[in-house]
C-alpha positions as CSV (number, residue, x, y, z in Angstrom):
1,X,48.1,-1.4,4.8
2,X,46.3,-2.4,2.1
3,X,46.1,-1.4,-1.6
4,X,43.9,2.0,-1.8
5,X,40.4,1.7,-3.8
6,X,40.4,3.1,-7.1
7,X,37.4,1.6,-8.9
8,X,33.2,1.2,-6.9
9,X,31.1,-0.2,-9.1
10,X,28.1,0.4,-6.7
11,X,27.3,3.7,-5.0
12,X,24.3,2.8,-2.6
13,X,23.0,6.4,-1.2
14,X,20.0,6.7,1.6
15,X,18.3,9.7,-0.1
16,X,15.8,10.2,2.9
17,X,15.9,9.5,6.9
18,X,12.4,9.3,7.4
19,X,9.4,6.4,6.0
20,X,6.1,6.4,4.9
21,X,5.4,3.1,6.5
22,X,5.7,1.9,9.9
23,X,7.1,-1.9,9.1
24,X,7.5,-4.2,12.0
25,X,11.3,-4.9,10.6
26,X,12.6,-1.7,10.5
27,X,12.2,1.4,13.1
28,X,13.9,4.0,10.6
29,X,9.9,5.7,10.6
30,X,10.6,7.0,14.3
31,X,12.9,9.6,13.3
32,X,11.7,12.5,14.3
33,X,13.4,15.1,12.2
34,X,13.4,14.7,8.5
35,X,16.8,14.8,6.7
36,X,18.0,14.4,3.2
37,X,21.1,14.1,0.9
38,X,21.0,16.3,-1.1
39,X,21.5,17.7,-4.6
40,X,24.4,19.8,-3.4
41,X,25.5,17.2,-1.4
42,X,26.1,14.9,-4.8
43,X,27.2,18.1,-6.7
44,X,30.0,17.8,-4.2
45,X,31.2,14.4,-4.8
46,X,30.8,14.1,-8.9
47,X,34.7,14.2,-9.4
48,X,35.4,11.0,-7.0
49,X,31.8,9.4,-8.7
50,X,33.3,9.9,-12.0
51,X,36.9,9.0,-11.0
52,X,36.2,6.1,-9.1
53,X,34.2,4.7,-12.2
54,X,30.5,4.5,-10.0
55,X,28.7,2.4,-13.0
56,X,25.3,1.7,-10.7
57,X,23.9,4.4,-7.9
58,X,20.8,2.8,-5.8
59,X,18.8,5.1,-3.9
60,X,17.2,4.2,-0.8
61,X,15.9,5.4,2.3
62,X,14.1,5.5,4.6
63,X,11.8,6.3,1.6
64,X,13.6,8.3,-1.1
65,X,10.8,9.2,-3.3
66,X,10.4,11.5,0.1
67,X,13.6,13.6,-1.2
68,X,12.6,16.3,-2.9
69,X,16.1,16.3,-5.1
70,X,15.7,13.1,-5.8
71,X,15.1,13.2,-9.5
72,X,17.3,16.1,-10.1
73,X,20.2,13.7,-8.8
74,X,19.3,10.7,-10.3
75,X,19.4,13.3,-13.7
76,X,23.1,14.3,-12.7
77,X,23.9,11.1,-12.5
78,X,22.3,9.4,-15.9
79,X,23.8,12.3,-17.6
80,X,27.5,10.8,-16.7
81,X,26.4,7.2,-18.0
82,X,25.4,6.1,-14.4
83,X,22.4,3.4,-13.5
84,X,20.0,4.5,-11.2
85,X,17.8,2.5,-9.6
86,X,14.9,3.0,-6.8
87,X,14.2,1.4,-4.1
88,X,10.7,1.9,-2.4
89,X,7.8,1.2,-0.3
90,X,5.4,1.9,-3.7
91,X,3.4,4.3,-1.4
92,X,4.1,7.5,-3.5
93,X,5.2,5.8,-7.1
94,X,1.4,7.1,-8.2
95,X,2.0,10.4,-7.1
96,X,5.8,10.4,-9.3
97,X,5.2,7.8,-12.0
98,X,5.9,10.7,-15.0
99,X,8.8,11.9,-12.9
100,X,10.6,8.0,-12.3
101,X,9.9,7.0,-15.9
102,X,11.5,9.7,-17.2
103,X,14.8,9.9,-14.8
104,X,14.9,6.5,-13.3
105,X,16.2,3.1,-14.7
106,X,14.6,0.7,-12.9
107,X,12.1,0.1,-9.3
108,X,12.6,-2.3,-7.1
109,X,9.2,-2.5,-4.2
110,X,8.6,-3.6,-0.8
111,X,6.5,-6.6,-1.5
112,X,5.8,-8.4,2.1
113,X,3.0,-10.4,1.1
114,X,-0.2,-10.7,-0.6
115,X,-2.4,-7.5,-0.1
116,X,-3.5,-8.6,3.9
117,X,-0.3,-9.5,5.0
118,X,1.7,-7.0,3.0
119,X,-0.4,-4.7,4.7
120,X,-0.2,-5.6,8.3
121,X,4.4,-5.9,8.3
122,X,3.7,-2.3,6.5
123,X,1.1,-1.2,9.4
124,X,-0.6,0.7,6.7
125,X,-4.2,0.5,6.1
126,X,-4.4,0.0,1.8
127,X,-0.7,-0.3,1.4
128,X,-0.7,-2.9,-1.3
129,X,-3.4,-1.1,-3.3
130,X,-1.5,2.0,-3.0
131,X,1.7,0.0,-4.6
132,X,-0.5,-1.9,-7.1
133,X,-1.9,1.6,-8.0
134,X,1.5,2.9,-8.3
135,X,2.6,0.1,-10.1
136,X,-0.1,0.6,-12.6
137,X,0.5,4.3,-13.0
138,X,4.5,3.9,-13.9
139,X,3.0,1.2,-16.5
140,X,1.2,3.7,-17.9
141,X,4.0,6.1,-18.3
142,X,6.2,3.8,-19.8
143,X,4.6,0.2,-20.5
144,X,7.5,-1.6,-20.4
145,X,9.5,-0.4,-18.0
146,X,11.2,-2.7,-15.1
147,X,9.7,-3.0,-11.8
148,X,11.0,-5.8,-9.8
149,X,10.0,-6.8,-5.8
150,X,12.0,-7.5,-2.9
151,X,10.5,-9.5,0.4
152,X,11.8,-9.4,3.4
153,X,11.3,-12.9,5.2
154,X,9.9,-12.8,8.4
155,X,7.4,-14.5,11.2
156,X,4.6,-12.7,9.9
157,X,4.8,-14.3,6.2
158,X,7.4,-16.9,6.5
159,X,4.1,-19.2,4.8
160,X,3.5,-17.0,2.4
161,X,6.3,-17.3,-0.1
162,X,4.5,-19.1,-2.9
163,X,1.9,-16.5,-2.4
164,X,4.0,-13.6,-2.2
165,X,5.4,-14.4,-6.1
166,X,1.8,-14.9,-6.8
167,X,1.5,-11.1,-5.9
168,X,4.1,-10.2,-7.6
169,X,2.7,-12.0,-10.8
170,X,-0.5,-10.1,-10.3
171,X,0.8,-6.8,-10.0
172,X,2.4,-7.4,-13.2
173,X,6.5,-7.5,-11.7
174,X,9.0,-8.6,-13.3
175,X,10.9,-10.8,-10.7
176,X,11.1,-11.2,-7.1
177,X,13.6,-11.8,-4.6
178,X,13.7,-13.2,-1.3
179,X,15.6,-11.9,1.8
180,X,15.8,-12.9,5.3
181,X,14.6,-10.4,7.8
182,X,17.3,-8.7,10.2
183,X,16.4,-8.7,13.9
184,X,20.1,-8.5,15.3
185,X,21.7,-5.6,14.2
186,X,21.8,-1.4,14.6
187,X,21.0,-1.3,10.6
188,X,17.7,0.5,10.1
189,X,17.6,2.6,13.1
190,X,17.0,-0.4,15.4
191,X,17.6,0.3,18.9
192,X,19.8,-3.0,20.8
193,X,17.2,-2.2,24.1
194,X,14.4,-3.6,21.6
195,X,16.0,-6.5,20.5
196,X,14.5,-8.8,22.5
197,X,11.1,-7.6,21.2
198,X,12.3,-7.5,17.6
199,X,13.6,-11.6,18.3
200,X,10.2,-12.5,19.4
201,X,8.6,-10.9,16.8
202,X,10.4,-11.4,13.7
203,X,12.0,-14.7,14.1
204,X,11.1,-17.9,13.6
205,X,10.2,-20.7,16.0
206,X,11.5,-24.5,15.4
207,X,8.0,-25.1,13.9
208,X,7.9,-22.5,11.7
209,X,11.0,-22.9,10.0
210,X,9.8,-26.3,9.1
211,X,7.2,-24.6,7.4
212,X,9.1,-22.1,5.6
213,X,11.3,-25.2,4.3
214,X,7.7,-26.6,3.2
215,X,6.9,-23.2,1.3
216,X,10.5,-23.0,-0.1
217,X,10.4,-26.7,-2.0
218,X,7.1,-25.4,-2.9
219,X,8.0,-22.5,-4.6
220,X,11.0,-23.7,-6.3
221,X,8.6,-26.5,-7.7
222,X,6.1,-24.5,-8.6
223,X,6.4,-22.4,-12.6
224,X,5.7,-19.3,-11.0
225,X,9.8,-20.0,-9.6
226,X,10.7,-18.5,-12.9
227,X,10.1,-15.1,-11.6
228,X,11.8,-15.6,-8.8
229,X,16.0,-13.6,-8.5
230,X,17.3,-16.4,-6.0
231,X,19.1,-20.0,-7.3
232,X,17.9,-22.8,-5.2
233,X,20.5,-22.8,-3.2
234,X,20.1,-18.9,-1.8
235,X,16.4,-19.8,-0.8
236,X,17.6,-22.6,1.2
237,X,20.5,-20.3,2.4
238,X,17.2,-18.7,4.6
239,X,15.7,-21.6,5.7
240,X,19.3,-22.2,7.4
241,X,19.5,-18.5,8.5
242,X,16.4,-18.5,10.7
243,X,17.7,-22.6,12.4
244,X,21.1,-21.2,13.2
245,X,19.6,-18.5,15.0
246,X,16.9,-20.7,16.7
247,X,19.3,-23.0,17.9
248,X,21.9,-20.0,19.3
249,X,24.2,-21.3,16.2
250,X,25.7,-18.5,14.4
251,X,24.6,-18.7,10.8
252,X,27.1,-19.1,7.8
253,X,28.1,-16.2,6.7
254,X,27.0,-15.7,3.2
255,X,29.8,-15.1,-0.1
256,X,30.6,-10.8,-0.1
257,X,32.6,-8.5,-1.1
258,X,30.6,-5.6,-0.7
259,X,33.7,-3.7,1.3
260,X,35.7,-3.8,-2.1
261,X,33.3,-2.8,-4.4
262,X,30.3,-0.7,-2.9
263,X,29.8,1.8,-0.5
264,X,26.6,3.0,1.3
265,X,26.3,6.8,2.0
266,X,23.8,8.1,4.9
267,X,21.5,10.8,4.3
268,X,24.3,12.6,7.0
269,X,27.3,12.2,4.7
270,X,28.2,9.5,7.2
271,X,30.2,6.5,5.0
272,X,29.6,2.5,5.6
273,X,31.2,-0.3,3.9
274,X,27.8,-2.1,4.0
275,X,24.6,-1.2,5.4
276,X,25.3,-3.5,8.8
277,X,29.1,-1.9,9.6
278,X,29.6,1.3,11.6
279,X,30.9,4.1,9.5
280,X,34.6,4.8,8.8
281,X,34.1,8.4,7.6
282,X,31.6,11.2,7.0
283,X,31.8,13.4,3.7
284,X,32.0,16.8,4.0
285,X,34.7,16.3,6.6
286,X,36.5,14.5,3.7
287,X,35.8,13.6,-0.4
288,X,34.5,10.3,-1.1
289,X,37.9,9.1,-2.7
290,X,39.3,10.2,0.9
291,X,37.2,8.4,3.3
292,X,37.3,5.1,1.2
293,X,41.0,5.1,1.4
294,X,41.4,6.5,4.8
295,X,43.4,4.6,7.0
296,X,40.4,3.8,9.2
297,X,38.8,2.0,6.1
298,X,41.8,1.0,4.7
299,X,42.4,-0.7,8.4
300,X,38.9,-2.1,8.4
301,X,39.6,-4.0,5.1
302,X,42.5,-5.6,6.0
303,X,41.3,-6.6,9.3
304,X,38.0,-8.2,7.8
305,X,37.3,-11.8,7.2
306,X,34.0,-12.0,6.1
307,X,33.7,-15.8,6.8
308,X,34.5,-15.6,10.5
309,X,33.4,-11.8,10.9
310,X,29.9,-12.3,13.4
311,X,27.9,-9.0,11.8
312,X,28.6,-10.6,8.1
313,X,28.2,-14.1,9.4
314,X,24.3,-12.9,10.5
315,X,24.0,-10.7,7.4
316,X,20.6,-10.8,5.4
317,X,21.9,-8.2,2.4
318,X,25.3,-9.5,0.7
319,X,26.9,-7.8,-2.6
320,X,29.0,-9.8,-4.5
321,X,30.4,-9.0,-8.1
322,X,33.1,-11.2,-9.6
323,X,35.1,-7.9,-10.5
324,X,37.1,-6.3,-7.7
325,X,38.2,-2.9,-7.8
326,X,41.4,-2.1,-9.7
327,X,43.4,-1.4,-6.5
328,X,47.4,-0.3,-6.1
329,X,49.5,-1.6,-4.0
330,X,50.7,1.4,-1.1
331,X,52.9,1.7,1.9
């Protein structure tokens, strides 16, 4: 059995089960029944936060800034030296700017596009003015504070990179990263009856993944590249994501260790090693410390080669940190 976990650097928690915007990538706004993790819920696990050394806690969703204990936990948390840092669709950072300048570190938004195509993968009619709006509002709170983008890669703006960072400039954000989108897996509430529907209408054709090779030499070339979170190499990394999967190749899986030093926390308690595994524990059943070193997780580690494994081989979202976990060796 493997050596027991003793040190996670990142605690990623979905705050919220539910979404302001119906994206074409992701099917977590048909919930029905709203659900959160709650302040007690953290209250709960503080002693395994502090003892397991959490340096970094991201909140996401769903769309957290829809928890109402949102900023009461990201407060707990700051108090014991912890990052926190949002992530969000932008819709509602207007609405909270005083409230995420004063008990968040750092945004990160859902930037799909330039304003018509951002719109349309949000399916929300004035969706990028209602993030520029938001942007402009946490500005005001605190002028300097860091907002960065993320866009997910997809048929619907796979020509639109260059343009995308030329968004982001606009709005007045820091960097941007690049992600490809994922249309294979049960991550994000996807259903596996709809994936069919979510291959044809996510992923790329042959043609099109010429052009997104185009758009990436284009926008490593071009100064606004400066801006942008991913080496050369990682933006290329898509470009051979969506051929793999065109030509029924499974893609490279890319370098992780997300198992070792992160964890992901459902709104439900329920435990992952990554946000595309099943769970291997739920909290309230156990502590954090508990289900991280259960013998199920424990198991899971041991068992898992990340370059052969197919879910990390088609994964879109890799962690790695050049630190592992201080870790003791156990029967």
């Amino acid at each position: 059995m493997s050596a027991q976990i003793h040190r996670l650097p990142v605690l990623v928690i979905s705050a919220h089960n539910r979404c302001n915007c119906r994206c074409a990538m992701c099917d977590i706004w048909r919930n029905d029944e709203a659900k959160s993790f709650t302040a007690a819920d953290l209250d709960r696990q503080l002693h395994d936060i502090g003892n397991l050394g959490v340096e970094w806690v991201v909140f996401t969703g769903g769309e957290a800034l829809m928890n109402a204990d949102i900023f009461a936990m990201a407060r707990t948390l700051r108090r014991s030296g912890i990052r926190v840092t949002l992530l969000t669709s932008g819709l509602l950072l207007a609405r909270y700017a005083q409230n995420v300048a004063a008990d968040i570190d750092d945004v990160i938004v859902s930037l799909d596009g330039p304003r018509g195509i951002h719109d349309r993968i949000r399916r929300v009619i004035g969706a990028f003015d209602q993030l520029s709006a938001g942007v402009r509002a946490l500005r005001a709170a605190a002028p300097e504070y860091p907002i960065a983008a993320r866009c997910t890669v997809q048929k619907a703006n796979h020509s639109a990179l260059l343009d995308t960072a030329h968004a982001a400039n606009s709005l007045g954000l820091a960097s941007i990263s690049f992600l490809a989108v994922d249309a294979g897996s049960t991550a994000f509430n996807h259903q596996l009856a709809t994936l069919d529907k979510r291959t044809r209408n996510l992923l790329l054709s042959r043609a099109e993944i010429e052009v997104l090779e185009e758009e990436v030499h284009r926008l490593i070339a071009h100064p606004l590249y400066a801006m942008v979170a991913e080496k050369p190499e990682k933006l290329h990394r898509l470009v051979a994501y969506f051929r793999a999967l065109a030509t029924g190749s499974e893609p490279a899986a890319p370098r992780c260790n997300a198992p070792w030093v992160s964890t992901v926390v459902e709104h439900d308690g329920a435990v992952r090693p990554c946000f595309f595994h099943p769970p291997f524990g739920r909290l309230g059943v156990q502590s954090l410390f508990q289900v991280l070193n259960s013998d199920r997780a424990r198991a899971f580690r041991d068992s898992l080669d990340v370059a052969t494994n197919p879910i990390c081989r088609r994964c879109v979202c890799s962690l790695y940190r050049s630190e592992l976990m201080e870790s003791e060796a156990t029967a």
